[in-house]
C-alpha positions as CSV (number, residue, x, y, z in Angstrom):
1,X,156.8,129.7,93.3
2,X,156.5,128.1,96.9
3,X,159.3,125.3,97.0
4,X,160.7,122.9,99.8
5,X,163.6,120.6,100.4
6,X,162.8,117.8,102.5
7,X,165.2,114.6,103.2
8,X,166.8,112.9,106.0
9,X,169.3,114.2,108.5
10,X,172.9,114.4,106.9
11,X,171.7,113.9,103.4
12,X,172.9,117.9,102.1
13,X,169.5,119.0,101.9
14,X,170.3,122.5,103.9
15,X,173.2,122.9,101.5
16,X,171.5,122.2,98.2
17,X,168.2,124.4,99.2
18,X,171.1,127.2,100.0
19,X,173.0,127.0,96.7
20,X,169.4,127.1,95.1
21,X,169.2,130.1,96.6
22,X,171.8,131.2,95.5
23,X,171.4,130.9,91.9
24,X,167.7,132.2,91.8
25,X,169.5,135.3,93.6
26,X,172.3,135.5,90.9
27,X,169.7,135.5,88.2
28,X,168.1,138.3,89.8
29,X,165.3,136.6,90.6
30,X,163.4,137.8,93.9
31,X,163.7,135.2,96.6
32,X,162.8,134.7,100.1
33,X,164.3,132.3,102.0
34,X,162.7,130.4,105.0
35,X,164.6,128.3,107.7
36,X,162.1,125.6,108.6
37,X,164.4,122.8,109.9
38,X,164.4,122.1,114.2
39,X,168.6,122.6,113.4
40,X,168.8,126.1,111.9
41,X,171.6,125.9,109.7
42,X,170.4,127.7,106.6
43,X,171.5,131.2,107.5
44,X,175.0,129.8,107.9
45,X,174.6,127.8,104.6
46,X,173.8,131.5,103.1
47,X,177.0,133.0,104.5
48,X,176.2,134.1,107.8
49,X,178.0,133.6,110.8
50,X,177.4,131.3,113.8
51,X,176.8,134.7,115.7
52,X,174.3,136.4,113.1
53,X,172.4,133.5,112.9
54,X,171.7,133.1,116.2
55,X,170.7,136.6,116.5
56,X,168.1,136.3,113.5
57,X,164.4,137.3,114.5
58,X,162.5,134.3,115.2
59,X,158.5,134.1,113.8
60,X,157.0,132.3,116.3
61,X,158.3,135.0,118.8
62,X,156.0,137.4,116.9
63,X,153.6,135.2,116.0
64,X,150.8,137.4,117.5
65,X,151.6,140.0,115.7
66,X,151.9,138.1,112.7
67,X,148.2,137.2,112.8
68,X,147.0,140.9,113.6
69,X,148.5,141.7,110.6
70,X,147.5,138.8,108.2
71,X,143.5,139.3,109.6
72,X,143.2,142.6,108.0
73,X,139.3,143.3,107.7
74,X,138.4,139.9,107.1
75,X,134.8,140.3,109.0
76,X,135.1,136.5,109.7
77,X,137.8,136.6,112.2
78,X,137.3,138.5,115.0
79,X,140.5,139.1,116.6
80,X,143.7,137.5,116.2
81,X,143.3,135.3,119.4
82,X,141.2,133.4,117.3
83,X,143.4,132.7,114.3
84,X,145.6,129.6,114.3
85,X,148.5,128.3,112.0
86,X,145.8,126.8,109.4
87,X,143.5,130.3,109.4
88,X,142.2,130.5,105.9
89,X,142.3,134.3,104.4
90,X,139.1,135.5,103.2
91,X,138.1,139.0,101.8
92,X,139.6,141.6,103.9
93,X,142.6,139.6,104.9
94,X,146.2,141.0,104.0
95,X,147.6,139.0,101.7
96,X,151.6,139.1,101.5
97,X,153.7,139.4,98.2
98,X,157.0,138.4,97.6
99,X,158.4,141.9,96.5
100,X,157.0,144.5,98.9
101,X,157.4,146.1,102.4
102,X,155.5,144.9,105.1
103,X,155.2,145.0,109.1
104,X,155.9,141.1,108.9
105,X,159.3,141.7,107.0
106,X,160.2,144.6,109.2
107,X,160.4,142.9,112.0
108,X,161.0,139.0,111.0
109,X,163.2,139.1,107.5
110,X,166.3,140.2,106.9
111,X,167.8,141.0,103.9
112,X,171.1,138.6,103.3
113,X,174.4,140.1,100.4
114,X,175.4,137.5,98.7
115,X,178.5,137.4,96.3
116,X,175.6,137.4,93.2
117,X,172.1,139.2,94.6
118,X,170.8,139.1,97.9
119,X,167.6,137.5,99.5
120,X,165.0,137.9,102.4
121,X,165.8,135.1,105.3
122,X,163.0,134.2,107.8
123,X,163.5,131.6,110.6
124,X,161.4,129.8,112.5
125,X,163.8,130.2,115.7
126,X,165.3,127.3,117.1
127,X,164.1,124.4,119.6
128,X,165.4,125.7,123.0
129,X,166.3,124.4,126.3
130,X,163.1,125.9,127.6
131,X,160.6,124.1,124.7
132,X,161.3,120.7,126.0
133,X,159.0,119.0,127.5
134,X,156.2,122.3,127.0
135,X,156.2,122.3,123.5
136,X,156.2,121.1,120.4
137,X,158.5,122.0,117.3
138,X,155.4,122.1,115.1
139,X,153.7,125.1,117.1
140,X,157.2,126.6,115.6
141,X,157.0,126.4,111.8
142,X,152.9,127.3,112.5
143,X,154.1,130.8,111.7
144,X,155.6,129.5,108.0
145,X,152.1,127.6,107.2
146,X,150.4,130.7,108.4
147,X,152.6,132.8,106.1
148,X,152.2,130.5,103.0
149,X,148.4,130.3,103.1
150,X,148.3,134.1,102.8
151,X,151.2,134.8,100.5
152,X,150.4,135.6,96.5
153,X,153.8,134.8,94.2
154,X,154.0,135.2,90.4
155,X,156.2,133.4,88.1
156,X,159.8,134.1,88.6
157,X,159.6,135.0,92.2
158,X,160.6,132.5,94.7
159,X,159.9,131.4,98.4
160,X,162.4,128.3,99.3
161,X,161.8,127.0,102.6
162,X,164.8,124.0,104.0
163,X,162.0,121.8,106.3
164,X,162.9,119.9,109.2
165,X,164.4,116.5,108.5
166,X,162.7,113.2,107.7
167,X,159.4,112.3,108.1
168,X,158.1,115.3,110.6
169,X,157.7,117.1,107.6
170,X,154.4,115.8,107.8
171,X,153.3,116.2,110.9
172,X,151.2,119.8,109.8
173,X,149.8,120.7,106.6
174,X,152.7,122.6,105.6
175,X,154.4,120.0,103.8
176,X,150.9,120.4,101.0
177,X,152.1,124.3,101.0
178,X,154.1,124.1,98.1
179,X,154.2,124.0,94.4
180,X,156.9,121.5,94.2
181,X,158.9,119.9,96.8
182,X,162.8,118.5,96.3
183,X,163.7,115.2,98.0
184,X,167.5,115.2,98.8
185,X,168.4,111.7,98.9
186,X,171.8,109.4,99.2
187,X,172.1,106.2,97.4
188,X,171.4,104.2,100.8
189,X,168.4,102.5,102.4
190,X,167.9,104.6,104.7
191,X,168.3,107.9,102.3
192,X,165.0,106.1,100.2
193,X,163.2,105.5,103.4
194,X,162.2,109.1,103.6
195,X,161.7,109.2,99.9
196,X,159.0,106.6,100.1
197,X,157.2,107.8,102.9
198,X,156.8,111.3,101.5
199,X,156.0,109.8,97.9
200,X,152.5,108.0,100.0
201,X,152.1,111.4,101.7
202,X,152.8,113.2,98.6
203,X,150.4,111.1,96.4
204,X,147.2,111.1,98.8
205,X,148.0,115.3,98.6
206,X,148.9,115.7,95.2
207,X,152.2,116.9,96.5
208,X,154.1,117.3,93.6
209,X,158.1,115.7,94.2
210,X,161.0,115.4,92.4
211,X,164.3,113.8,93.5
212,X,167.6,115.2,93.7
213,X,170.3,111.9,94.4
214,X,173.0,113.1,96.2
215,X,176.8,112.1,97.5
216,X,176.7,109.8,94.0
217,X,179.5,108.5,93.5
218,X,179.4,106.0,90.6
219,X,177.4,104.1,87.8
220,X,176.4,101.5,90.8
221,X,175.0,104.3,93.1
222,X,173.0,105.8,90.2
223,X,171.6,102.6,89.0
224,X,170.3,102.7,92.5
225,X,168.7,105.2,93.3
226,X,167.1,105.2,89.3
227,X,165.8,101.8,90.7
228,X,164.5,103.1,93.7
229,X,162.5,106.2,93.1
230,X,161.9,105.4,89.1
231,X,160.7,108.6,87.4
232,X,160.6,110.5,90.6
233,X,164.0,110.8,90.1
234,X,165.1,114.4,88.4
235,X,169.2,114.7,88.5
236,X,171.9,114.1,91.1
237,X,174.6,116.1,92.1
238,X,177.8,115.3,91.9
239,X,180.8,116.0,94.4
240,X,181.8,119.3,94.8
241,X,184.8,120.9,96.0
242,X,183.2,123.8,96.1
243,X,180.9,122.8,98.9
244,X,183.4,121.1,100.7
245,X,185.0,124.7,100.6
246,X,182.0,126.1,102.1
247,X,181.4,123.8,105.3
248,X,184.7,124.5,105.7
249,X,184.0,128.4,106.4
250,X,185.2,129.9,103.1
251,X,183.1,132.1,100.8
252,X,183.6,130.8,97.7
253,X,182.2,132.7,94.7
254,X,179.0,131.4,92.9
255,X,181.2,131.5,89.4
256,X,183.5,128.6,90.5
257,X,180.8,126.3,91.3
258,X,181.5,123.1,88.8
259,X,179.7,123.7,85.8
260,X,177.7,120.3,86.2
261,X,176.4,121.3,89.1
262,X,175.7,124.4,88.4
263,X,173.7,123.0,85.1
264,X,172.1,120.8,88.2
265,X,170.7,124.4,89.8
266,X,169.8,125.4,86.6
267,X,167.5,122.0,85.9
268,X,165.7,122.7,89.7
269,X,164.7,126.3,88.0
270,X,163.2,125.0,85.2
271,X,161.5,122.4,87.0
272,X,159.9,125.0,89.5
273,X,159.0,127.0,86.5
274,X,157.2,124.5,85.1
275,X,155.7,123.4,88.2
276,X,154.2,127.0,88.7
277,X,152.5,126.7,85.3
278,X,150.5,123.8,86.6
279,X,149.1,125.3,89.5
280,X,145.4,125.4,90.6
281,X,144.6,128.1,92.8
282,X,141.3,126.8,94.1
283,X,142.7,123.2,94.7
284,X,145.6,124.9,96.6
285,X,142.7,126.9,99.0
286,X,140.8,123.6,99.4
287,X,143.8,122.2,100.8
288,X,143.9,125.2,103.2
289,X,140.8,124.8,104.3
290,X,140.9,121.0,104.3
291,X,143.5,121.2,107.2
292,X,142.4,124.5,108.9
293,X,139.1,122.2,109.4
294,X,140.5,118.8,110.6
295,X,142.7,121.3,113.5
296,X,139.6,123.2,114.2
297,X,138.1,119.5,115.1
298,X,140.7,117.7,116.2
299,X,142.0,120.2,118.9
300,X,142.0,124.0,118.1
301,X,137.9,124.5,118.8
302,X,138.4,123.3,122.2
303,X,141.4,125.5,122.9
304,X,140.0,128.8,121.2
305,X,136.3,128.3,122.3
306,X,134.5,129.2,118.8
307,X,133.7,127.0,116.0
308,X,136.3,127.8,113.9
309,X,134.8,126.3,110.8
310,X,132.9,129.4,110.5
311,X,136.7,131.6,109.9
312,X,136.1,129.7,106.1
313,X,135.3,132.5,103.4
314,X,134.3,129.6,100.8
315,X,133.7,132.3,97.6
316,X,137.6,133.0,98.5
317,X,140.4,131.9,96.4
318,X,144.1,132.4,97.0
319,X,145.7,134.1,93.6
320,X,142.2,134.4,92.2
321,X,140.9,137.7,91.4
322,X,140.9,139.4,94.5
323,X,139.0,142.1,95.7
324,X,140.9,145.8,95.8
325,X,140.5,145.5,99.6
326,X,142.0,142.1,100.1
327,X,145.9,143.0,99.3
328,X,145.9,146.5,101.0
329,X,148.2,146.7,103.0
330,X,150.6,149.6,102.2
């Protein structure tokens, strides 16, 4: 399962993708975890100092790398110069899986103990001093849309990625990467203004999105948000001492999460689950290919000097029946 939390600025979306995390990892379930956001605060969410974070690989530092990798034997990309963040796979490309070794993990993931499991964390790296002005955050979390469009999961494994906030989510195609996508939102204006601009996004994409109402803190705040976002709207999580605990610097222990909200992490599984089940494969390609094609015009044909419509294997489907050749890569 691909999943995303999206939502504005201040609205606990880093913290609720984290204790997500969390429980898939204390149910054993195989997770990687992806730190998408412009603020990197998702390592530190998953227990990690202020110091580790900051020295966590960064995948757009090994971007090229990355793509040598990823283009495998795929006869329809001739070097990795030519590959950009919407580069299709095709036969001969590596595909990447969820449980296994790989040069990409080696040198961008690293494994994270919790107090129940552990998981794989990738970052994007964050926005520095020397980006402003030269570049934008989206050539950044490239790398993730990169990694998504090549990456084969089965049921019951799990790739959560915390996006950046509000709306610039959809400034890529990455935001059409996933299976489901959770909207953290507060029973304020301004937390359903994100909500309604990613349900227009969401619709024209067939982005499938589910609501999580958070900070509620009464019958009046529900009613709310229920008329606001209608059937969109899955649960809400209640106040937590627990997570105060935790932005406080503690290490609580999953266990003593309240049981409501911990039947609240259990609801997102099952939701996911299900949202896996109702996966098309080739419409998820299309999409690939939709966006690698509207760069290629838009800008990336000009910069990489080829026709890059012609890096489309169109008899290729991502999670189809693969050839033997397309998921070497031990």
């Amino acid at each position: 399962m691909k999943i995303a939390f999206v939502g504005k600025g201040g609205s606990g979306k880093t913290t609720l993708s984290a204790l997500f995390i969390r429980h898939l990892a204390a149910a054993g379930r195989p997770v990687i975890a992806v730190d998408a956001d412009i603020n990197q605060h998702l390592g530190p969410a998953l227990g990690l100092t202020d110091g580790q974070a900051a020295e966590l690989p960064s995948l757009g530092a090994h971007l090229p790398d990355i793509k040598e990798y990823l283009r495998g034997s795929n006869p329809l990309i001739r070097s990795a110069e030519e590959m950009i963040k919407t580069t299709p796979p095709g036969t001969g490309s590596r595909l990447l899986r969820i449980v296994e070794e790989n040069p990409v993990y080696a040198a961008c993931a690293r494994p994270i103990a919790l107090d129940e499991g552990s998981v794989r964390l990738l970052a994007t790296g964050a926005f520095t001093e020397e980006d402003l002005g030269v570049a934008c955050y989206h050539s950044k979390v490239g790398a993730v849309e990169l990694l998504l469009n090549h990456l084969v999961d089965g049921r019951d494994e799990y790739v959560v990625t915390d996006m950046t906030a509000g709306s610039d989510s959809f400034a890529s195609g990455l935001f059409t990467r996933f299976d489901l996508t959770f909207l953290v939102a507060e029973p304020t204006r301004k937390g359903v203004s994100v909500y309604r601009q990613y349900k227009d996004y969401a619709r024209d994409f067939g982005v499938r999105l589910r609501v999580i109402g958070n900070k509620v803190q009464g019958p009046d705040d529900l009613d709310f948000l229920r008329r606001e976002v209608g059937d969109d709207l899955l649960t809400t999580f209640g106040h937590s001492d627990w997570v105060r605990r935790l932005e406080q610097g503690a290490e609580p222990p999953l266990r003593t999460l309240e049981p409501g909200n911990r039947a609240v992490l259990e609801q997102l599984r099952a939701e996911a689950d299900a949202a896996h089940d109702r996966r098309d494969a080739r419409r998820y390609t299309e999409q690939a290919v939709l966006f690698h094609l509207r760069n290629a015009e838009s800008w990336a044909n000009a910069k990489v000097g080829i026709d890059l419509a012609t890096q489309v294997d169109h008899g290729f489907v991502l999670g189809g029946e693969q050839p033997a050749t397309a998921g070497a890569h031990h």
